[in-house]
MARGU-950658 format. One record per residue: residue number from 1; residue in one letter; x, y, z of N, C-alpha, C, O in turn. Coordinates in nm, 4 decimals. Layout:
N
<n=NUM, res=a, neast=X, nnorth=Y, nup=Z, caeast=X, canorth=Y, caup=Z, ceast=X, cnorth=Y, cup=Z, oeast=X, onorth=Y, oup=Z>
...
***
This chain:
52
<n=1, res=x, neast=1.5465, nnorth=0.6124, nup=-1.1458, caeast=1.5070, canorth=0.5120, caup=-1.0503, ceast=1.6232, cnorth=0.4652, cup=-0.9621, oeast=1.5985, onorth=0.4083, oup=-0.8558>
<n=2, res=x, neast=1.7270, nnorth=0.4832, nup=-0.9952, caeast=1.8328, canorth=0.4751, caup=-0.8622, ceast=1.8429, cnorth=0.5212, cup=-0.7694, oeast=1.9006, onorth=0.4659, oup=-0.6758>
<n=3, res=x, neast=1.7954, nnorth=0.6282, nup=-0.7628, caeast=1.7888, canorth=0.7028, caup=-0.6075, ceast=1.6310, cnorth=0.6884, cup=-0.5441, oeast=1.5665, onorth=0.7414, oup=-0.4536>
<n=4, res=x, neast=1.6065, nnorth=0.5724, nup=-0.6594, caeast=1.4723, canorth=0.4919, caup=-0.5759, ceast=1.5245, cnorth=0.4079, cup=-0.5039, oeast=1.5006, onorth=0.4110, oup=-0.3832>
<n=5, res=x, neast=1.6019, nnorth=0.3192, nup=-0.5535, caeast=1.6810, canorth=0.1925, caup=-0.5117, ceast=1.7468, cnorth=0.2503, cup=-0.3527, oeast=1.7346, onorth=0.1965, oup=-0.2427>
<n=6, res=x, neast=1.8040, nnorth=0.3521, nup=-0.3816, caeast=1.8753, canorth=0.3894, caup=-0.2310, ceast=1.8085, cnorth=0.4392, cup=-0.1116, oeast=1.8538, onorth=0.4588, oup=0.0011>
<n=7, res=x, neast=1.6276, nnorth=0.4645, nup=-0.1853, caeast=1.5900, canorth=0.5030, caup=-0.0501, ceast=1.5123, cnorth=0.3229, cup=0.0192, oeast=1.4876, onorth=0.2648, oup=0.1248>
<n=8, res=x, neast=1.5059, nnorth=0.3094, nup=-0.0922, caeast=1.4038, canorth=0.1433, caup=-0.0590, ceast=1.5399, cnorth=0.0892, cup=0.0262, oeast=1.5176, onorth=0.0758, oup=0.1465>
<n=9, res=x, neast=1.6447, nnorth=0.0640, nup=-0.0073, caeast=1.7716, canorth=-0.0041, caup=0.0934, ceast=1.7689, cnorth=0.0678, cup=0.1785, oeast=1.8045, onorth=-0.0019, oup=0.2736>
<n=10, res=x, neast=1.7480, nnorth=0.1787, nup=0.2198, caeast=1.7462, canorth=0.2182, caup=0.3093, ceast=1.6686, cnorth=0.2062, cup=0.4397, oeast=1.7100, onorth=0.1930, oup=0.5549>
<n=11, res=x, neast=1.5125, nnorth=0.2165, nup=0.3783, caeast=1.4174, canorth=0.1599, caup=0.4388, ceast=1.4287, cnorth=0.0211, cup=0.4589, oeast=1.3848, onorth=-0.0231, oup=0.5650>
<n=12, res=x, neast=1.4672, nnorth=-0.0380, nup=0.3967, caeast=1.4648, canorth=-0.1849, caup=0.4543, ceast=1.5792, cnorth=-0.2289, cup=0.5688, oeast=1.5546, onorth=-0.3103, oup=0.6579>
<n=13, res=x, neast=1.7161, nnorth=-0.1575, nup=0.5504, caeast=1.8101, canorth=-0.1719, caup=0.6446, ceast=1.7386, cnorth=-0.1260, cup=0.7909, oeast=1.7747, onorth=-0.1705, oup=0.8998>
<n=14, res=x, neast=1.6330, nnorth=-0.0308, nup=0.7719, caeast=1.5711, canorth=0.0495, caup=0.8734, ceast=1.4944, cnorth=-0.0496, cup=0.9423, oeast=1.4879, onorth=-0.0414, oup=1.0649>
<n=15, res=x, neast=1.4484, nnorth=-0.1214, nup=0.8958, caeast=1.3304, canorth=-0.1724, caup=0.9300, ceast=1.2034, cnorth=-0.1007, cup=0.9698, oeast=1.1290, onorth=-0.1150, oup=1.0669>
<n=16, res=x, neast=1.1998, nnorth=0.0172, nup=0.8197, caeast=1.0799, canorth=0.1158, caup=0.8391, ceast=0.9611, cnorth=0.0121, cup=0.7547, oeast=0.9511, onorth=-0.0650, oup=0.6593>
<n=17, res=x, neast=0.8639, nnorth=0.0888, nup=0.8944, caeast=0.7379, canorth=0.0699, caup=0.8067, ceast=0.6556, cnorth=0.1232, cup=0.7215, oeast=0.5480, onorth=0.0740, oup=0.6876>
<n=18, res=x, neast=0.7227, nnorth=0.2704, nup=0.6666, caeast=0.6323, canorth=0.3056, caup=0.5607, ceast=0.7704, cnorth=0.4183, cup=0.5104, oeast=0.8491, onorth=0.4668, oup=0.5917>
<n=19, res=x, neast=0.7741, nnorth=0.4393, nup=0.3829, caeast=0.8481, canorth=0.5233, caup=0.3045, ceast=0.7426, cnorth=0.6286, cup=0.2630, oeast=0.6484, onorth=0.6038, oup=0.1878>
<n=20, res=x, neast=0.7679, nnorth=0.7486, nup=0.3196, caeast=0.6752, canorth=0.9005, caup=0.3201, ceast=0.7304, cnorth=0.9462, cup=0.1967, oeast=0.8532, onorth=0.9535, oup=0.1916>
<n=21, res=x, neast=0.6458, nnorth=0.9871, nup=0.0689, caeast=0.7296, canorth=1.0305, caup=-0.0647, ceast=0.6450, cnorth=1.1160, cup=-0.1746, oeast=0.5536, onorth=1.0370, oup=-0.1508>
<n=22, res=x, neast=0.6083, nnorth=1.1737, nup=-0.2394, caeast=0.5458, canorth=1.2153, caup=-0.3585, ceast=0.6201, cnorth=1.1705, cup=-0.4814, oeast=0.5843, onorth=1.2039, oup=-0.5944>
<n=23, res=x, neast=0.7513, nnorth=1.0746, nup=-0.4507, caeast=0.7210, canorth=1.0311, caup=-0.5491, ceast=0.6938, cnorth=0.9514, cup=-0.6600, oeast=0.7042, onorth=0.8342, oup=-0.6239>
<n=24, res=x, neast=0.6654, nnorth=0.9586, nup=-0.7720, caeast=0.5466, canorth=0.9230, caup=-0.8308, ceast=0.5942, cnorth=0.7141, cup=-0.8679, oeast=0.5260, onorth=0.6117, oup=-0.8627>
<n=25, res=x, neast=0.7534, nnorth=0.7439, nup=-0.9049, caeast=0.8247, canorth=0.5986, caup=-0.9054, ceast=0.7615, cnorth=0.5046, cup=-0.7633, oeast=0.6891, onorth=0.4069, oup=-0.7439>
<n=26, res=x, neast=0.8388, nnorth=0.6019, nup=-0.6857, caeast=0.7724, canorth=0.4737, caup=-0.5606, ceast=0.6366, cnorth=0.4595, cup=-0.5187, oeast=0.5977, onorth=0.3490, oup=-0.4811>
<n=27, res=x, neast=0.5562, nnorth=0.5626, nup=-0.5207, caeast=0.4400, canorth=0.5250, caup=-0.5176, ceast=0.3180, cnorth=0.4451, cup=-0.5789, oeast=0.2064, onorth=0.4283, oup=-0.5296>
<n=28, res=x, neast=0.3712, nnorth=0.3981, nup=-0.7053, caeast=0.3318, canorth=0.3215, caup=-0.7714, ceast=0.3538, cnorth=0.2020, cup=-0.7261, oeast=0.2677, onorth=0.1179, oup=-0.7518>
<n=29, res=x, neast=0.4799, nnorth=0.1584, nup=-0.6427, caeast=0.4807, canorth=0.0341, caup=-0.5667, ceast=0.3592, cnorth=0.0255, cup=-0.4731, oeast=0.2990, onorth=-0.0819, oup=-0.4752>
<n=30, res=x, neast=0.3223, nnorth=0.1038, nup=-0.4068, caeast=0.2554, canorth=0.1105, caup=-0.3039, ceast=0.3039, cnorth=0.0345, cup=-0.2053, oeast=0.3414, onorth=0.1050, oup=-0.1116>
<n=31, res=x, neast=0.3187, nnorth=-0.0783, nup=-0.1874, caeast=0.4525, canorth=-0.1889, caup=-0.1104, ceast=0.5841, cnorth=-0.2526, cup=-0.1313, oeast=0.6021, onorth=-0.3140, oup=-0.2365>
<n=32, res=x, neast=0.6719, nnorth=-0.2457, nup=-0.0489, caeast=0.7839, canorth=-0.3199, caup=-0.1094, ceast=0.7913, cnorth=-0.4082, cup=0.0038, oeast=0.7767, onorth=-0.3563, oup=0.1145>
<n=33, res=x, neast=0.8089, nnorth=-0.5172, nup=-0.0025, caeast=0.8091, canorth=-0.6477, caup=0.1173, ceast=0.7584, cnorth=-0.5919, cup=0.1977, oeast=0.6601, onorth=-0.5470, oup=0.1388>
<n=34, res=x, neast=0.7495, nnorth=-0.5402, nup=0.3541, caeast=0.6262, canorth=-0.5090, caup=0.4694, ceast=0.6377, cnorth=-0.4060, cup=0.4508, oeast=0.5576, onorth=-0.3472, oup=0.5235>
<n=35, res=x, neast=0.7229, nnorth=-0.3015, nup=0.3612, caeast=0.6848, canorth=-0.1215, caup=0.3657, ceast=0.6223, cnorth=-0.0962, cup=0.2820, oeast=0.6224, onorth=-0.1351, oup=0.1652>
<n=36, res=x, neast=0.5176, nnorth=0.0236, nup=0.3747, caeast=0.4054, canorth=0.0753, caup=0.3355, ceast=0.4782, cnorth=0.1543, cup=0.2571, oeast=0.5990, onorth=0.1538, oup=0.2804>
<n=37, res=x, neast=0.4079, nnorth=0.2776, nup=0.1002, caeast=0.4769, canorth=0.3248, caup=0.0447, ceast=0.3778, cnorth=0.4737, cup=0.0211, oeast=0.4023, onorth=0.5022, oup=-0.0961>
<n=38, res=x, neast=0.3212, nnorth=0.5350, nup=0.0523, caeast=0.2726, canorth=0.6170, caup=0.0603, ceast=0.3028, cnorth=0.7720, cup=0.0480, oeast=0.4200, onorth=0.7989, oup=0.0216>
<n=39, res=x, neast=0.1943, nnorth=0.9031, nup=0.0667, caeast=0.2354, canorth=1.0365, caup=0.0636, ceast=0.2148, cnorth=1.0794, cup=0.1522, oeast=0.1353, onorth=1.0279, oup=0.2308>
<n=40, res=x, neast=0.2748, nnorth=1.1863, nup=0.1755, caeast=0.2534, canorth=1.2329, caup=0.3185, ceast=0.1130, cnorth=1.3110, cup=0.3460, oeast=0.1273, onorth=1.3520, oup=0.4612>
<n=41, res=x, neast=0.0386, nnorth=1.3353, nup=0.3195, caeast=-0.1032, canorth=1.3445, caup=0.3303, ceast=-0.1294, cnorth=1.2243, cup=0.3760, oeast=-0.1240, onorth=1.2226, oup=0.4990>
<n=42, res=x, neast=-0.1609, nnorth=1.1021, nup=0.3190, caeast=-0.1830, canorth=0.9826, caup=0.4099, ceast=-0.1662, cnorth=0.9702, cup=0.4905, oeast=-0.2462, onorth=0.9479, oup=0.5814>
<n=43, res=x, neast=-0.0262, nnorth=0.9811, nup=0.4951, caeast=0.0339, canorth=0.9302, caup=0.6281, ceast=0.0088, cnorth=1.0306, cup=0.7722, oeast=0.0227, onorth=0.9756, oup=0.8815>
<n=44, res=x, neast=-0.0356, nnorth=1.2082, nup=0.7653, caeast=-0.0692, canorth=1.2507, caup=0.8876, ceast=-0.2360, cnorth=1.2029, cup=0.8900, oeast=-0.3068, onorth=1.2138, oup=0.9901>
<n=45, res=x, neast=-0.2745, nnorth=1.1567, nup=0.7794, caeast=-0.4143, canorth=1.1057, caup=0.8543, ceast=-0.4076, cnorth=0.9880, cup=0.9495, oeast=-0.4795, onorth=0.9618, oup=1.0459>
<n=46, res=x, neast=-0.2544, nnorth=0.8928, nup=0.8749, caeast=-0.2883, canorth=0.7875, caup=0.9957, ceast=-0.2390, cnorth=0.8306, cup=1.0849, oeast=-0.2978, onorth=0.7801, oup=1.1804>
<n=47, res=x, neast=-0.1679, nnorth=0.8924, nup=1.1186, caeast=-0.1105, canorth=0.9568, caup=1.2605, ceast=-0.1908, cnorth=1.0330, cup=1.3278, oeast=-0.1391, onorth=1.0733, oup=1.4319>
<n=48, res=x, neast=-0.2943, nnorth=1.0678, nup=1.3101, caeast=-0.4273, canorth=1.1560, caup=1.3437, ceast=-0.4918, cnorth=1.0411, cup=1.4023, oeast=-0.5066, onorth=1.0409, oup=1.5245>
<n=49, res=x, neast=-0.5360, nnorth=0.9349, nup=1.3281, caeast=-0.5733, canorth=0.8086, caup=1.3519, ceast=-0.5640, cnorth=0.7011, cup=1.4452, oeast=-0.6402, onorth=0.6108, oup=1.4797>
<n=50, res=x, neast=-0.4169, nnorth=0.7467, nup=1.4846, caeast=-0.3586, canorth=0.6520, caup=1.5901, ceast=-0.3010, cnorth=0.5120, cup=1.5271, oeast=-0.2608, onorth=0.4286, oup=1.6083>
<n=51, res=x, neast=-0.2956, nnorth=0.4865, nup=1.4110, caeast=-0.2754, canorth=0.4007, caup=1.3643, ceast=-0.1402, cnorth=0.3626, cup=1.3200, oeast=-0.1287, onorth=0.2520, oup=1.2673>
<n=52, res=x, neast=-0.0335, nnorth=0.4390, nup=1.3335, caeast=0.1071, canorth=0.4343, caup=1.3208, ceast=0.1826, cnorth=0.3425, cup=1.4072, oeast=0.3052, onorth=0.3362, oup=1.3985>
***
């Protein structure tokens, strides 16, 4: 889980809105403060969507 920790700081220094991942640690967050936490299957549906 530490090189969970470094991507979540990362994303947050980013001010990303969603962390693209399979895996299974972070996705179990599903959110961490406003980032979305998702897989990348999801995520080209929302981009299909227009919703990004």
């Amino acid at each position: 889980m530490p090189n969970d920790n470094m991507v979540v700081a990362c994303a947050l220094k980013a001010q990303a809105d969603y962390i693209i991942t399979r895996d299974n640690d972070l996705l179990s967050l599903e959110n961490y403060e406003d980032i979305k936490i998702i897989t990348p299957e999801k995520f080209i549906g929302i981009l299909r969507k227009g919703l990004a």
